[in-house]
MOPAC internal coordinates of N, CA, C and O (Angstrom, degrees):
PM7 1SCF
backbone

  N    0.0000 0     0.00 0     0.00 0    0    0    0
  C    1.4525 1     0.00 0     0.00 0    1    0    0
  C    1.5257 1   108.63 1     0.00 0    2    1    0
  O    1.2310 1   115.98 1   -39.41 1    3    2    1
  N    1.4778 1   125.24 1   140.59 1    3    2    1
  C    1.1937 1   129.17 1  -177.65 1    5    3    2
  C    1.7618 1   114.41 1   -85.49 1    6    5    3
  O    1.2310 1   114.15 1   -11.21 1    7    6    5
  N    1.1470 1   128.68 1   168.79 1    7    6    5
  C    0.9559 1   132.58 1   176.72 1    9    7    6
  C    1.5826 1   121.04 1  -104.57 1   10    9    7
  O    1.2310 1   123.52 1   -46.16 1   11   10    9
  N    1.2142 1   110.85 1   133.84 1   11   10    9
  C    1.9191 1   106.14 1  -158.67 1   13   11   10
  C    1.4617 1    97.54 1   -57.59 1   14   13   11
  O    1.2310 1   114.68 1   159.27 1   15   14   13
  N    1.2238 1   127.68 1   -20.73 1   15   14   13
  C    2.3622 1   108.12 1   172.00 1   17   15   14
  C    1.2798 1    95.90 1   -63.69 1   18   17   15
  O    1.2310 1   113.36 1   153.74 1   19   18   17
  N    1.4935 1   130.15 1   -26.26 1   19   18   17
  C    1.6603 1   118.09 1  -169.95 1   21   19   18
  C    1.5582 1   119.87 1   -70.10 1   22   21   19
  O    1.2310 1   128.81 1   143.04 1   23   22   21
  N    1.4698 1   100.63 1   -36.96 1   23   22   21
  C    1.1134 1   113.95 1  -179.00 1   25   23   22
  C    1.9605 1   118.07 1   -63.17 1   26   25   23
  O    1.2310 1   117.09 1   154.63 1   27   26   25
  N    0.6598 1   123.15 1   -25.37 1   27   26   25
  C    1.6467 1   105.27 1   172.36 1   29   27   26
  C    1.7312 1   108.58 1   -80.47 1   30   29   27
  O    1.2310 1   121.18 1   143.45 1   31   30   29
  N    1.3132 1   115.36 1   -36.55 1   31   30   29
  C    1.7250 1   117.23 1   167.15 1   33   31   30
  C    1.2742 1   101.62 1   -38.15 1   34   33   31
  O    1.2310 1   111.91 1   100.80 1   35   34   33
  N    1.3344 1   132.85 1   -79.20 1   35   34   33
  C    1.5515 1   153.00 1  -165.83 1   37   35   34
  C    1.6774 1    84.48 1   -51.92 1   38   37   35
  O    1.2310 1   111.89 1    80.93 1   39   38   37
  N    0.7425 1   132.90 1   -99.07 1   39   38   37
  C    1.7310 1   110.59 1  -155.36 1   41   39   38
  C    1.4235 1   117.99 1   -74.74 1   42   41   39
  O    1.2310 1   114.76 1  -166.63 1   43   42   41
  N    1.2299 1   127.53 1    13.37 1   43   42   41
  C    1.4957 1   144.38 1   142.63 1   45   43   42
  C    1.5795 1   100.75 1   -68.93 1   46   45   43
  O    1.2310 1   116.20 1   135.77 1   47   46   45
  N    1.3009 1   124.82 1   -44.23 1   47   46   45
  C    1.5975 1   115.45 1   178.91 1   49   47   46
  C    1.7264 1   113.19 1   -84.61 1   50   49   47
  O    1.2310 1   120.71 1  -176.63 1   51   50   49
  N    1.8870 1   116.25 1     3.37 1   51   50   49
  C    1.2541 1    91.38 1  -177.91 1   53   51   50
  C    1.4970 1    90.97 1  -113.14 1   54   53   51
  O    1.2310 1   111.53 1   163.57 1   55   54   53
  N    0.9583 1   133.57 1   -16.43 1   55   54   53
  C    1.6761 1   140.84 1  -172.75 1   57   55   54
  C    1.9174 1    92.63 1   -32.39 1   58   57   55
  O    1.2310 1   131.56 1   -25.75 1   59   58   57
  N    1.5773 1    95.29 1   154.25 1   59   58   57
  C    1.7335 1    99.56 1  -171.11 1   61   59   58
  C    1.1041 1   105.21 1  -169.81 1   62   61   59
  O    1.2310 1   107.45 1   -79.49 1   63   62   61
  N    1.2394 1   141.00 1   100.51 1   63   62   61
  C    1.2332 1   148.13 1   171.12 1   65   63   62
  C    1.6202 1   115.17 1    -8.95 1   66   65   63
  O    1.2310 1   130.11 1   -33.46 1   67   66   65
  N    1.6827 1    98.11 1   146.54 1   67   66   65
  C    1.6709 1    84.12 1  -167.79 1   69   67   66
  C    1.6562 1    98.46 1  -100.99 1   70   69   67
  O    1.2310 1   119.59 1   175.21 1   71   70   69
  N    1.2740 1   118.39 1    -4.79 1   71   70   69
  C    1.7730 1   126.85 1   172.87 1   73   71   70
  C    1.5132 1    92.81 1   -76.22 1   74   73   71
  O    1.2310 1   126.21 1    84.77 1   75   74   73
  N    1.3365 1   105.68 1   -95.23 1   75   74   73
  C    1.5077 1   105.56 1  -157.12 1   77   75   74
  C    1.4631 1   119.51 1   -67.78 1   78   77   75
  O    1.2310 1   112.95 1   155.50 1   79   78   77
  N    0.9637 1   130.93 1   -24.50 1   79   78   77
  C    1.8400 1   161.51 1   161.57 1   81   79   78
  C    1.6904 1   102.69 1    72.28 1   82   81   79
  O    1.2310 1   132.28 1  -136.00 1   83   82   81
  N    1.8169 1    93.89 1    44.00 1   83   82   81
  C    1.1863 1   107.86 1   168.27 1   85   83   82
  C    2.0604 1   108.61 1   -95.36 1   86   85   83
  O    1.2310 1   130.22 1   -43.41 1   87   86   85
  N    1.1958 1    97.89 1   136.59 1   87   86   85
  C    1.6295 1    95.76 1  -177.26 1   89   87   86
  C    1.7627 1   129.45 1   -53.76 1   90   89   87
  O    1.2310 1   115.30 1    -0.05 1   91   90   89
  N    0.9057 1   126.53 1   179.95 1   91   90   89
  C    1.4497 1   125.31 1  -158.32 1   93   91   90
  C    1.9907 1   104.68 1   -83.78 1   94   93   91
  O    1.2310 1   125.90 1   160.72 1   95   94   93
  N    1.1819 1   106.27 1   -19.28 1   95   94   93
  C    1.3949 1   110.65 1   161.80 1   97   95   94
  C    1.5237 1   145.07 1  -104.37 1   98   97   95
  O    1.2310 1   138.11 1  -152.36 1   99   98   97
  N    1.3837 1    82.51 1    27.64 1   99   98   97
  C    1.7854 1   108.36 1  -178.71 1  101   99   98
  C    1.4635 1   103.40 1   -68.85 1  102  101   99
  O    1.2310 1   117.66 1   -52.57 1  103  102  101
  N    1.5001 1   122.06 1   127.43 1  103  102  101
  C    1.2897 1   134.65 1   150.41 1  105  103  102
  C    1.2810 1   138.92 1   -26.52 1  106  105  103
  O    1.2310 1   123.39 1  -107.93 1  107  106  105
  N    1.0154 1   111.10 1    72.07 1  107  106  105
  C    2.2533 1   108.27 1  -167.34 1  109  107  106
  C    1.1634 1   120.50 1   124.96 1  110  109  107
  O    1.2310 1   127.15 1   170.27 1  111  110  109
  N    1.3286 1   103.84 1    -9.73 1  111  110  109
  C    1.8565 1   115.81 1  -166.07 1  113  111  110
  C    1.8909 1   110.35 1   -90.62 1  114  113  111
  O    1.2310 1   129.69 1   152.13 1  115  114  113
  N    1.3319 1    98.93 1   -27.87 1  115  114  113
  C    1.3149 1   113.41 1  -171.08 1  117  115  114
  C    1.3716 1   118.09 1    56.45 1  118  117  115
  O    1.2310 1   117.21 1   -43.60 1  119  118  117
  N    1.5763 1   122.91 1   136.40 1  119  118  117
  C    1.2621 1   136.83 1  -164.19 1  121  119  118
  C    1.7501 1   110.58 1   -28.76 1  122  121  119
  O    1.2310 1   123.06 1   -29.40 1  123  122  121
  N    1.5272 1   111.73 1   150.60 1  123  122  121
  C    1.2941 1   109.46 1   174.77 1  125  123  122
  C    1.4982 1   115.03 1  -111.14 1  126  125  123
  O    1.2310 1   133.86 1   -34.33 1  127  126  125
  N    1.8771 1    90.81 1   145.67 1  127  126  125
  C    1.4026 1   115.90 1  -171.31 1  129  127  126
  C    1.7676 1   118.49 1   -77.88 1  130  129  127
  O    1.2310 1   111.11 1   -14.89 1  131  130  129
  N    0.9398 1   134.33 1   165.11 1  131  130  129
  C    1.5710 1   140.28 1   179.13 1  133  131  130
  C    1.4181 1    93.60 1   -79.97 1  134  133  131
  O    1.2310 1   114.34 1   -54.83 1  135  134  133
  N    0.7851 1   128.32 1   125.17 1  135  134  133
  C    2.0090 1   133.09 1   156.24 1  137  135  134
  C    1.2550 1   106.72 1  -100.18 1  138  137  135
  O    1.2310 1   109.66 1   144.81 1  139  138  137
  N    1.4368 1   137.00 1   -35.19 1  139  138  137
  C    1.9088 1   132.95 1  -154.47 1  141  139  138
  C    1.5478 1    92.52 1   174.17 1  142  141  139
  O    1.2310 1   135.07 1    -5.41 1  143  142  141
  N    0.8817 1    88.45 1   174.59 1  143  142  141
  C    2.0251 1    95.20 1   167.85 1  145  143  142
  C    1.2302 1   108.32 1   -74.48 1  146  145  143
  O    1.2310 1   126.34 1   -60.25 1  147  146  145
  N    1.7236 1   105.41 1   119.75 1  147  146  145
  C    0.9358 1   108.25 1   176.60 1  149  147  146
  C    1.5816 1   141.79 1    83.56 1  150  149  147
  O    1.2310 1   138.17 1   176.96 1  151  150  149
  N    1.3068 1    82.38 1    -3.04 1  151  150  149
  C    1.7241 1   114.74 1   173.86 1  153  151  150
  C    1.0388 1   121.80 1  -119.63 1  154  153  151
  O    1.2310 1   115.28 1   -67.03 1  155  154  153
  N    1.5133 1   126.56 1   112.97 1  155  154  153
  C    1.5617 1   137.40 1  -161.07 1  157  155  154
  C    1.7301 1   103.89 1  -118.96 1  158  157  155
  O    1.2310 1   118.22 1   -26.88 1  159  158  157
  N    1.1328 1   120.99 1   153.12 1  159  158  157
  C    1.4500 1   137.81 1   149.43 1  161  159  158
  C    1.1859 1   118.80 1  -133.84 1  162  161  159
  O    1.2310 1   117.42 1   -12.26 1  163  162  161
  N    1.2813 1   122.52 1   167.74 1  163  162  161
  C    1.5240 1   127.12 1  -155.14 1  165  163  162
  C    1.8643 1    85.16 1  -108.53 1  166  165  163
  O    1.2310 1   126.90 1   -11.04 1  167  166  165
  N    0.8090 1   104.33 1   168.96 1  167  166  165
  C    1.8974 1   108.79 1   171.00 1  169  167  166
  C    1.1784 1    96.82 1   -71.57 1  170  169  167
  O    1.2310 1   108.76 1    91.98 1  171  170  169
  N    1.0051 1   138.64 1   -88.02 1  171  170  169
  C    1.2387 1   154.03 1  -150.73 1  173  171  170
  C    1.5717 1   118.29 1   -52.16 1  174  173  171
  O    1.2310 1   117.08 1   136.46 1  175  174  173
  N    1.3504 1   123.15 1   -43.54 1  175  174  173
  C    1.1104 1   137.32 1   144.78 1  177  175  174
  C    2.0220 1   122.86 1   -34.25 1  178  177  175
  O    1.2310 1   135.02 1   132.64 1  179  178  177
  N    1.3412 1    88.55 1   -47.36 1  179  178  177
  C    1.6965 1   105.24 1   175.66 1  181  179  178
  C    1.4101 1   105.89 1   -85.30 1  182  181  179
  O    1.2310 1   117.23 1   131.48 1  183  182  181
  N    1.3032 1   122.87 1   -48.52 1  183  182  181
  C    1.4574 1   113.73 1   178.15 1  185  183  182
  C    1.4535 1   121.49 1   -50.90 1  186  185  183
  O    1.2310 1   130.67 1   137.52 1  187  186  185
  N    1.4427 1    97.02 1   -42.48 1  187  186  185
  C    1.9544 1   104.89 1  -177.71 1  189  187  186
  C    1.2003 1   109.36 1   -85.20 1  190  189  187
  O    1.2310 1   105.86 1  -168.23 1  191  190  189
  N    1.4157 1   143.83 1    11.77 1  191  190  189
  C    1.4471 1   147.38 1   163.68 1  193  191  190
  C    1.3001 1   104.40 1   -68.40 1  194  193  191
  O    1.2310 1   128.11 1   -50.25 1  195  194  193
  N    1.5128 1   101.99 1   129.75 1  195  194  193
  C    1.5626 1    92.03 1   177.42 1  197  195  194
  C    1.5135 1   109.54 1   -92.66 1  198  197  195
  O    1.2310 1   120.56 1  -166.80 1  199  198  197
  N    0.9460 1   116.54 1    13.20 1  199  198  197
  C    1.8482 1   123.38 1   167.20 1  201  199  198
  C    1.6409 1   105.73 1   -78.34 1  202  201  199
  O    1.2310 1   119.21 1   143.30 1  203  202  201
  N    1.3306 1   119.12 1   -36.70 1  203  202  201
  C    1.2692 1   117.95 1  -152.55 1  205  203  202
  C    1.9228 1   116.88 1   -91.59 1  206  205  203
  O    1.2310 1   114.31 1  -101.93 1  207  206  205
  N    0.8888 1   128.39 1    78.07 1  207  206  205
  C    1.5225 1   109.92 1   167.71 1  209  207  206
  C    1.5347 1   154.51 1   -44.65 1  210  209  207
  O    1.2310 1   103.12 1   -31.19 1  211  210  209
  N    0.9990 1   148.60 1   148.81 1  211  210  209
  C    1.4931 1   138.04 1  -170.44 1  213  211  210
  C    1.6809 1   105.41 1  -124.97 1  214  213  211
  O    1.2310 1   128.07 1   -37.22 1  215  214  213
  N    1.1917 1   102.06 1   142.78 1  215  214  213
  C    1.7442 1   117.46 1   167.34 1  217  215  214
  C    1.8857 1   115.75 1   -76.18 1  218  217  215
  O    1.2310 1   120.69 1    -7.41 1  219  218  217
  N    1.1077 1   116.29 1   172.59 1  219  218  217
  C    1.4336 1   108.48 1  -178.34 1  221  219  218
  C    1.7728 1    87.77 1   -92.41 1  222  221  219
  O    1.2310 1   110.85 1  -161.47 1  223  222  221
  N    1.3464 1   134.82 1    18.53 1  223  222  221
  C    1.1672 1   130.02 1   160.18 1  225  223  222
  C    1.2652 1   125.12 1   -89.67 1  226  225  223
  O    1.2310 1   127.37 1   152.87 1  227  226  225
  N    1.5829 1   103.43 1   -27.13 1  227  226  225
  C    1.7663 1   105.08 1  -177.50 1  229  227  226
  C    1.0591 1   105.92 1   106.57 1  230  229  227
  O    1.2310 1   108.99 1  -176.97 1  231  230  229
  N    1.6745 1   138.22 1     3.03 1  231  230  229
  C    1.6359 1   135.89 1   141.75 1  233  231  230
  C    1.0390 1   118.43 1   -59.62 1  234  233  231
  O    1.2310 1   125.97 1   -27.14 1  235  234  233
  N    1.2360 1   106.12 1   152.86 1  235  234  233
  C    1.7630 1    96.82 1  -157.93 1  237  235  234
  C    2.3934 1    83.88 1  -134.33 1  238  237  235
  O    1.2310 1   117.25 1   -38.17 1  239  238  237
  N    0.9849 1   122.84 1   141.83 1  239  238  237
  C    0.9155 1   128.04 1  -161.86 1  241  239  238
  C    1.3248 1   130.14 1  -132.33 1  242  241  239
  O    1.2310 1    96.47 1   -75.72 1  243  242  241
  N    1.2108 1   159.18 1   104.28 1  243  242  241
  C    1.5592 1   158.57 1  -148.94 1  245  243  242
  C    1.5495 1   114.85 1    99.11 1  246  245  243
  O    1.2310 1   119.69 1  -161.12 1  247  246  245
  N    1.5177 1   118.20 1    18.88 1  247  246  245
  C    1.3581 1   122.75 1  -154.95 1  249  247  246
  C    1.6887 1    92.34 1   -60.23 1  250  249  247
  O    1.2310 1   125.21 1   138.34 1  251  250  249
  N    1.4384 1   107.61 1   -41.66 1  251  250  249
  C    1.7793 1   102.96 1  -162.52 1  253  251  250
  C    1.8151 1   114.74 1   -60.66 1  254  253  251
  O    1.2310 1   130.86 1   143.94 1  255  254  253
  N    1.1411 1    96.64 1   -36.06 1  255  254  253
  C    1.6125 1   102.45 1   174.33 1  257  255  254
  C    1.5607 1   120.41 1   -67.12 1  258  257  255
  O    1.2310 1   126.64 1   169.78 1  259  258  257
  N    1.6495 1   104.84 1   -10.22 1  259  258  257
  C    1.7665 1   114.24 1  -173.83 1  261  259  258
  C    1.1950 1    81.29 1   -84.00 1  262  261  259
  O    1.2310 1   114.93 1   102.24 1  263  262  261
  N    1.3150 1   127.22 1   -77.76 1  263  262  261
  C    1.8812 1   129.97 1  -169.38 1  265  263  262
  C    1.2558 1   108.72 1   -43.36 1  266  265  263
  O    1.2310 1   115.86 1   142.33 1  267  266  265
  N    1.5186 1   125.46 1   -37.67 1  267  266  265
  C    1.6620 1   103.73 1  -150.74 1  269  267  266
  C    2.0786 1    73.61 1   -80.19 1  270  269  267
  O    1.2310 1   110.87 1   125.03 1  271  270  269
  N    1.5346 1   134.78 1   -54.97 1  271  270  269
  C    1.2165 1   129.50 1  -160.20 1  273  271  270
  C    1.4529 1   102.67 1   -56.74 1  274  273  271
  O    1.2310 1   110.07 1   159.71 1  275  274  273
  N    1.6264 1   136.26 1   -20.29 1  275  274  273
  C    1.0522 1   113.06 1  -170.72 1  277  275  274
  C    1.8792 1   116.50 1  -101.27 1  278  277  275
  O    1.2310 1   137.92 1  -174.35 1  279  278  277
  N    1.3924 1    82.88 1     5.65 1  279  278  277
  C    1.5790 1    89.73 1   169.33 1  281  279  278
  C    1.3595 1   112.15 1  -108.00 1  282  281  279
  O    1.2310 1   120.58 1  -155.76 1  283  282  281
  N    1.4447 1   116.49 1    24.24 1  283  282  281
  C    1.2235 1   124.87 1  -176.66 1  285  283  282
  C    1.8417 1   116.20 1  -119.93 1  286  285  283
  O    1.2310 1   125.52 1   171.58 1  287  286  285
  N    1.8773 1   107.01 1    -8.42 1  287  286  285
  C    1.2490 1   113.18 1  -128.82 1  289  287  286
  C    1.6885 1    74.35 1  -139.79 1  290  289  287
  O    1.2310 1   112.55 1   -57.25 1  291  290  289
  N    1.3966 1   131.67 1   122.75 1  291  290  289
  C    1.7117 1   135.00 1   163.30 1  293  291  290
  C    1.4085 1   106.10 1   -97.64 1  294  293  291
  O    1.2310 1   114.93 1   -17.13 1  295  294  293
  N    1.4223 1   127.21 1   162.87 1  295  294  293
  C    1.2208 1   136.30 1  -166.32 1  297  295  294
  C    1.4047 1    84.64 1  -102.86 1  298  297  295
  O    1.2310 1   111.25 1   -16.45 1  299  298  297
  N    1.4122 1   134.07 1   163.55 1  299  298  297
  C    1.1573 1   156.15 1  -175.60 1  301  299  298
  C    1.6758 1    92.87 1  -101.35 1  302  301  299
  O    1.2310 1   130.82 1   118.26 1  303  302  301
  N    0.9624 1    96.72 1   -61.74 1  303  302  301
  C    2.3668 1    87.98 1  -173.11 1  305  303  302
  C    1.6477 1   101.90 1   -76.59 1  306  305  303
  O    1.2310 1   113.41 1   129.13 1  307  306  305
  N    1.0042 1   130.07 1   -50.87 1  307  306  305
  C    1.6046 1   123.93 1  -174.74 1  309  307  306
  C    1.3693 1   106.06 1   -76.86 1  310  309  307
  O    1.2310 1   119.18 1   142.52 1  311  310  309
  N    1.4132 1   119.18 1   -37.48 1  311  310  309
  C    1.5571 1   106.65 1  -168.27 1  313  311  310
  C    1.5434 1   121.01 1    93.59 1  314  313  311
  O    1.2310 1   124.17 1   149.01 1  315  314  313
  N    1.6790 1   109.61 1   -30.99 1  315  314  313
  C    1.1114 1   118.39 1   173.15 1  317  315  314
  C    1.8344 1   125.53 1   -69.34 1  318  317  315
  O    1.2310 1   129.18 1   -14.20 1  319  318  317
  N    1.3445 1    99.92 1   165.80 1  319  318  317
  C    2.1089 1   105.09 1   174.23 1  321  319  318
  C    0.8644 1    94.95 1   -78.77 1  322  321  319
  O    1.2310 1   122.22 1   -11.98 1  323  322  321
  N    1.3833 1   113.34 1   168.02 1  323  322  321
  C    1.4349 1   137.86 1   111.19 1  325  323  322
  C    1.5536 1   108.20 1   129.80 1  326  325  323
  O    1.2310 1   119.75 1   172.00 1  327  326  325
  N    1.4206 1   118.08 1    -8.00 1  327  326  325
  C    1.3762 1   134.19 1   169.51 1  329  327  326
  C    1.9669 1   109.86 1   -59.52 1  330  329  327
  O    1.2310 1   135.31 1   -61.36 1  331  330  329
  N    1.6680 1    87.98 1   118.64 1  331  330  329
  C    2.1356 1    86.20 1  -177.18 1  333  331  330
  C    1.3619 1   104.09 1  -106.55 1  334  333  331
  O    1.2310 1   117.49 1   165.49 1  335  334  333
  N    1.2243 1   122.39 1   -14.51 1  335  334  333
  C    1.5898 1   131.91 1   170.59 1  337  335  334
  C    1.3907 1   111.61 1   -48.05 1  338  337  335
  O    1.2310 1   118.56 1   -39.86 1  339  338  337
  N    1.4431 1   120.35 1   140.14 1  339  338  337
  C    1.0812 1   145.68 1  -173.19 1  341  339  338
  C    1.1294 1   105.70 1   -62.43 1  342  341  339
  O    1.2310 1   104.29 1   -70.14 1  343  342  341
  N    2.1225 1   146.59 1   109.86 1  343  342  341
  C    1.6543 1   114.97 1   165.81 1  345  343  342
  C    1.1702 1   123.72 1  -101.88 1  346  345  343
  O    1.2310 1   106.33 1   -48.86 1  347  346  345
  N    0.9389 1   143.01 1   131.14 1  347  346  345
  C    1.8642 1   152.66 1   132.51 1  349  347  346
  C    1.5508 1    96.87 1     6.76 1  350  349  347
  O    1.2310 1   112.69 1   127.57 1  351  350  349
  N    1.1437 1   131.42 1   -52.43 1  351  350  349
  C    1.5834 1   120.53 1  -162.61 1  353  351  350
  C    2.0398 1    93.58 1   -56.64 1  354  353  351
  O    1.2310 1   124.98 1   -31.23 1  355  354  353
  N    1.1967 1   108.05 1   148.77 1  355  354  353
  C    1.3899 1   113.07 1   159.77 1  357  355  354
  C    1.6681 1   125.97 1   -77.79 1  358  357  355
  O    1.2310 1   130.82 1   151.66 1  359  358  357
  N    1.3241 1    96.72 1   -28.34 1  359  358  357
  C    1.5203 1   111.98 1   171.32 1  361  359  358
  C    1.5736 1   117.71 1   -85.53 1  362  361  359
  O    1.2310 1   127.71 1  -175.82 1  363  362  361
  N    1.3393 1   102.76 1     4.18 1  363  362  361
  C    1.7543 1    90.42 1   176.40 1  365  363  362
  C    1.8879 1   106.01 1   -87.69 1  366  365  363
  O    1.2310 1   129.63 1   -26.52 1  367  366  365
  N    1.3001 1    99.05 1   153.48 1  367  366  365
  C    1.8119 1   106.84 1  -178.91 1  369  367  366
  C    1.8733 1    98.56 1  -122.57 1  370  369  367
  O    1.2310 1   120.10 1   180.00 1  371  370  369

C-alpha cells in the first residue's frame, strides 16, 4: 500500500495530454497545462492548435474547443485523433 505523499507523484506520472495522448515527459511537447479536472495539454500541443490563441502574456486560450475538435477530427496518414493542426493532404477532414 502506498503512502498518501506518494499519491500525487503517481498521477503526476500518469497525466497525458488530451491532443496527442503522449505523457507529460514526452520530448518536444513541452510540459503540460491544466485544461479542467483532470485534463492536461502539453504547451506545445495547445500552442500549435489552430483553435487555440495566446496573449502577449503567454495564456494560451480556447484549449477546450482544441480537445473537444481533436477528438472529433482523424489524421488521414496515422488514422489516429486528436491532431488540431492544419494538413496539406486535400483529403484530410
Amino acid at each position: 500500500m502506498l503512502a498518501s505523499s506518494q499519491t500525487p507523484l503517481l498521477s503526476h506520472m500518469n497525466r497525458k495530454c488530451a491532443l496527442c495522448t503522449k505523457p507529460e515527459r514526452n520530448r518536444g511537447h513541452g510540459r503540460l497545462l491544466p485544461c479542467a479536472t483532470d485534463t492536461w495539454i502539453h504547451a506545445l500541443c495547445a500552442y500549435w492548435s489552430s483553435d487555440t490563441f495566446t496573449t502577449q502574456e503567454g495564456q494560451i486560450y480556447n484549449t477546450k474547443n482544441a480537445i473537444t475538435r481533436g477528438y472529433r477530427s482523424r489524421c488521414t496518414f496515422c488514422k489516429q485523433s486528436g491532431g488540431t493542426i492544419g494538413c496539406a493532404e486535400r483529403k484530410c477532414r
